[in-house]
C-alpha positions in Angstrom: 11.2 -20.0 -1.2 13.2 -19.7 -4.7 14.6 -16.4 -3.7 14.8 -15.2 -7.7 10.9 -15.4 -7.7 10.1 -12.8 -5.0 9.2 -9.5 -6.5 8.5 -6.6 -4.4 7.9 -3.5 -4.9 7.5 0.4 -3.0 4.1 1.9 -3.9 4.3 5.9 -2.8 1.4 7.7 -3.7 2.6 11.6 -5.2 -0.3 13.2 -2.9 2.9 15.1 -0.9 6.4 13.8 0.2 8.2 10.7 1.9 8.0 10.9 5.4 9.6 8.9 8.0 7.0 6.7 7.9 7.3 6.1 4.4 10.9 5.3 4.8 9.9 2.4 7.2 7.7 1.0 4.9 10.1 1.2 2.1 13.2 0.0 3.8 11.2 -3.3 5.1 10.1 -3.7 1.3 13.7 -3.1 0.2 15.3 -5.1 2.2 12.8 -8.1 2.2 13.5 -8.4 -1.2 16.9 -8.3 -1.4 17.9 -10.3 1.8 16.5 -13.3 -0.7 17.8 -11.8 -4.1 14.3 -10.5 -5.2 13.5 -7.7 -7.5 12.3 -4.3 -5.9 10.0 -2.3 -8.4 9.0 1.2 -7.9 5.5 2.0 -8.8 3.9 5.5 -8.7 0.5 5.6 -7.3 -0.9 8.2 -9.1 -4.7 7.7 -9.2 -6.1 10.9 -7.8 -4.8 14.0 -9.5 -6.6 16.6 -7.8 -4.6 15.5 -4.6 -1.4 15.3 -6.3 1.4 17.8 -4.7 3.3 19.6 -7.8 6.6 18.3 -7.7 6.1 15.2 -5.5 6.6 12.8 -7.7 10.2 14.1 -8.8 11.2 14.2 -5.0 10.2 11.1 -4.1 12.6 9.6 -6.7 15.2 12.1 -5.2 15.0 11.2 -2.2 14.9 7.5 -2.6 18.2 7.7 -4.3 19.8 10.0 -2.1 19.0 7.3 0.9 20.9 4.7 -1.3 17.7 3.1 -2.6 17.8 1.1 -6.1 14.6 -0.1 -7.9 14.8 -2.7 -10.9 13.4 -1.7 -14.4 11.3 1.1 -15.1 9.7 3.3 -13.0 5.7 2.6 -13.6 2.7 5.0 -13.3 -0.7 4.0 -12.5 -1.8 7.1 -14.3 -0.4 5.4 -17.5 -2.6 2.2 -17.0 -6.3 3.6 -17.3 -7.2 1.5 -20.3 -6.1 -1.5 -18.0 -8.0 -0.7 -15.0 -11.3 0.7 -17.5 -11.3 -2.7 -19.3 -12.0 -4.7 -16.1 -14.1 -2.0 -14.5 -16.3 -2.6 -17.7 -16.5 -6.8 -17.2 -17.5 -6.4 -13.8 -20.1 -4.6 -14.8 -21.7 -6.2 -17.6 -21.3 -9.1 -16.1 -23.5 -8.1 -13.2 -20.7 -8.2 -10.5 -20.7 -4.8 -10.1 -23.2 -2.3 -10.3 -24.0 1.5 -10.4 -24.4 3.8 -7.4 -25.8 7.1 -6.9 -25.4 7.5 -2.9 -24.4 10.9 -1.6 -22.1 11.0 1.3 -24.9 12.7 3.2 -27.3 9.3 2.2 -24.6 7.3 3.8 -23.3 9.6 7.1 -25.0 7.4 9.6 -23.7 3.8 8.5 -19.9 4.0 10.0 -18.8 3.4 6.3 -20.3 0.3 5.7 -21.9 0.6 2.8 -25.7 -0.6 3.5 -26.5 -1.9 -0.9 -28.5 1.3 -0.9 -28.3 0.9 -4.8 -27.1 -3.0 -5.0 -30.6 -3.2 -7.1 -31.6 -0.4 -8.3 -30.4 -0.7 -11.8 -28.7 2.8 -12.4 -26.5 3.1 -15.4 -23.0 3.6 -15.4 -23.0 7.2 -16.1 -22.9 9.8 -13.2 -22.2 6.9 -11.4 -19.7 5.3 -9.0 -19.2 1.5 -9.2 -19.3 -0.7 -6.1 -18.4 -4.4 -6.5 -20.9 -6.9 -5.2 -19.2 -8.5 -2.1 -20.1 -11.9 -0.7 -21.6 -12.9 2.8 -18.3 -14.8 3.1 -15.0 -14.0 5.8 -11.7 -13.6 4.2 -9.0 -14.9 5.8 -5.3 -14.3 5.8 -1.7 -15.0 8.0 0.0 -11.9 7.6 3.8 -12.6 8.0 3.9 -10.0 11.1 0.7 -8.9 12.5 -0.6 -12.5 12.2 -4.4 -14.3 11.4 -6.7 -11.5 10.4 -10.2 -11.9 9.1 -12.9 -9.6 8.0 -16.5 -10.4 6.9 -17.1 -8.4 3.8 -20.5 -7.9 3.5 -21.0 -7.1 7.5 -17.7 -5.2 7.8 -17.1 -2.9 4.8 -20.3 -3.9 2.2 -19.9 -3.2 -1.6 -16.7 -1.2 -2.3 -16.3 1.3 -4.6 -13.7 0.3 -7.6 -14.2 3.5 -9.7 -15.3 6.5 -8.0 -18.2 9.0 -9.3 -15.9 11.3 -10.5 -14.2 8.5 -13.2 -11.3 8.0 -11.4 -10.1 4.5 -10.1 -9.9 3.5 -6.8 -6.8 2.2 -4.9 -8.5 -1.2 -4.2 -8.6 -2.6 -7.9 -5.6 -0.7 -9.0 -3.5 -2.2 -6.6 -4.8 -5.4 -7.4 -4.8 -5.0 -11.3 -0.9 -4.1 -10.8 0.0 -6.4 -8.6 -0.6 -9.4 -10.5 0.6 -7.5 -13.9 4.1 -6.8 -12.3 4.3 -10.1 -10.7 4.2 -9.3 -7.6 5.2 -12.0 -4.7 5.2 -10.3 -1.7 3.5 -7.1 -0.7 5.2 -5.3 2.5 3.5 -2.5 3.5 2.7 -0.4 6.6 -0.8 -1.5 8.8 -3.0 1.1 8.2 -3.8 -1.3 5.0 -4.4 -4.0 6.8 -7.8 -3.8 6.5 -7.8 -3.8 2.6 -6.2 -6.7 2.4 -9.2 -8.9 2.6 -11.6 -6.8 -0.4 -8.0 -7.4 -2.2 -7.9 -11.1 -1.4 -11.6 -11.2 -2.7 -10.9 -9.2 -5.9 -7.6 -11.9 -7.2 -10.0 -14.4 -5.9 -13.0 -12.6 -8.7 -10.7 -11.7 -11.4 -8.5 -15.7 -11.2 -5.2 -13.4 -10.3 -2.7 -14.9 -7.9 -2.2 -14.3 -4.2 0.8 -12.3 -2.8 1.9 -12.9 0.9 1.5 -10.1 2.7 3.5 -8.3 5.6 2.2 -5.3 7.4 5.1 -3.2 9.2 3.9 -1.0 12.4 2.8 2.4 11.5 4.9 5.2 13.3 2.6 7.5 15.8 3.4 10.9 16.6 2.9 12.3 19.8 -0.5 14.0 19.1 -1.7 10.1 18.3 -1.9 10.6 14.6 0.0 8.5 12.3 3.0 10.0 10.3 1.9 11.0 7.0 1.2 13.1 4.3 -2.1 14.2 5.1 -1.0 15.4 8.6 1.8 17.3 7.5 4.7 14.9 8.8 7.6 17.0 7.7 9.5 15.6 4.6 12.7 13.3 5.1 15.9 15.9 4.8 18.2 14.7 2.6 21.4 15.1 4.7 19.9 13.0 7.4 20.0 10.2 5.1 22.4 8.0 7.3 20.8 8.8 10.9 17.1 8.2 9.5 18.2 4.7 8.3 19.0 3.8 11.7 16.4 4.8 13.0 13.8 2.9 10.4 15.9 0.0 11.5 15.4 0.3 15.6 11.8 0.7 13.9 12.0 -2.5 12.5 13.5 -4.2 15.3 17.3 -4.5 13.3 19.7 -3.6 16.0 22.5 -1.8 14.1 26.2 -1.5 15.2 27.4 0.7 16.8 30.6 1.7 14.0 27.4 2.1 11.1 25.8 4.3 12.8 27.1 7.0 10.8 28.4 4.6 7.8 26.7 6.0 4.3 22.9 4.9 3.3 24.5 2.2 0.7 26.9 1.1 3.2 24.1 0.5 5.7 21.7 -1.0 3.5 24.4 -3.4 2.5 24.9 -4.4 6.3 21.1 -4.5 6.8 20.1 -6.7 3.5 22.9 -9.4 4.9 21.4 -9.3 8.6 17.8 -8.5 7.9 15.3 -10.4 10.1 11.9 -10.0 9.6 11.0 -12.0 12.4 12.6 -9.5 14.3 9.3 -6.4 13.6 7.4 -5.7 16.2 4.2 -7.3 15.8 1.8 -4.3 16.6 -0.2 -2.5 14.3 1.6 1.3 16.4 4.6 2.6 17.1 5.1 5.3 19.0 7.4 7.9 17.0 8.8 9.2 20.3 10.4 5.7 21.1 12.4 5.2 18.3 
């Protein structure tokens, strides 16, 4: 690979604060892109206001910086990219590829979320609407750079996906996609509970002619009750004077064994050891890990 053309980039959504999990994900981001001398953007993924956390989005920035983090260029919002996102929402649909729907969640409780084209032909209009994108009897297929081959029949699997929801906002699925490809994305590095997006992603660049990133999934960290760490389970926020202890520790998570004489060495200092030594060959290639362990 040239290393000057890999872009990455950290993607926090402002719906509460950076947990440890999110400092896994972002410190396997970071440090994939710099180990090769790539760019690391920061991009704020603001689509749903109503879930948005007061105050979240000026934390996450202080946090990132008080555990040494840099991003290149401007910090972008999704919120400031509507036009963007309303422009292709409208092709799609005048171009038949996507189409109206009017399903209730109760119409669609007993189909496992797997949309069943309730409305693929019913010819709603737009308005009052949410808009699903037609999805093709085809599998997508994809080597992700840890978790390995993964495959997922659209139509049988997930069915037409929403890409604007009733209410009028955009959903994560084109968003991501749309800016992506805009900010030049190479490499997307990301935790595993997004796996499965990755293949309505793959079929969306595939739609709209955009290119394809590689993709890595890192492990997602499991507390002891068996959920996830993360925002909607009230995973406490990452303290900033634990800066230096909770770096090592996203390392171990990430398989990066760290000396012993860093372990108390400051963020910058260790993210400077662990861009020179990073290994992503090294991640455990399971889509868990067990908070406890680490």
């Amino acid at each position: 690979m040239n290393a000057p053309a890999y872009t990455g980039r950290f993607a926090p959504t402002p719906s509460g604060y950076l947990h440890f999990g999110s400092l896994v994900a972002a410190l396997a981001s970071y440090l994939d892109a710099r180990a090769v001398g790539g760019r690391w953007l920061l991009r704020m993924e603001d689509l749903d206001p109503p879930r948005e956390v007061a105050g979240a989005q000026t934390a996450i920035l202080q946090t990132l910086e008080s555990y040494g983090f840099e991003w290149d260029g401007e910090l972008v919002r999704q919120s400031d990219r509507h036009a963007e996102y309303q422009a292709v929402v409208d092709r799609l649909f005048s171009q038949g590829l996507a189409y109206a729907c009017t399903c209730s969640r109760k119409q669609l409780e007993g189909y496992q979320g797997i949309y069943p084209g309730l409305c693929r032909n019913a010819g709603h209009p737009a308005q009052d609407a949410a808009i699903r994108i037609r999805v093709p009897e085809l599998t997508y297929r994809f080597t992700d750079r840890v978790q390995g081959d993964y495959q997922q029949h659209l139509r049988r699997e997930v069915g037409d996906f929403i890409i604007q929801r009733r209410d009028g906002f955009y959903a994560y699925q084109l968003a991501v996609v749309l800016d992506d490809a805009w900010q030049g994305i190479s490499d997307v590095v990301r935790g595993a509970d997004l796996l499965d997006s990755t293949p309505r992603q793959l079929y969306l660049q595939e739609l709209l002619g955009l290119p394809q990133p590689r993709y890595l999934h890192v492990p997602l960290i499991i507390q002891p009750d068996g959920n996830k760490l993360g925002k909607s389970y009230r995973s406490p926020p990452l303290p900033t004077d634990q800066a230096a202890p909770l770096l090592v520790r996203a390392l171990r998570a990430l398989g990066q064994p760290v000396p012993p004489e860093l372990k108390d060495a400051p963020p910058r200092e260790l993210l400077t050891w662990a861009t020179t030594h990073w290994d992503a060959t090294r991640i455990p290639r399971s889509a868990t890990l067990a908070e406890a362990s680490l």
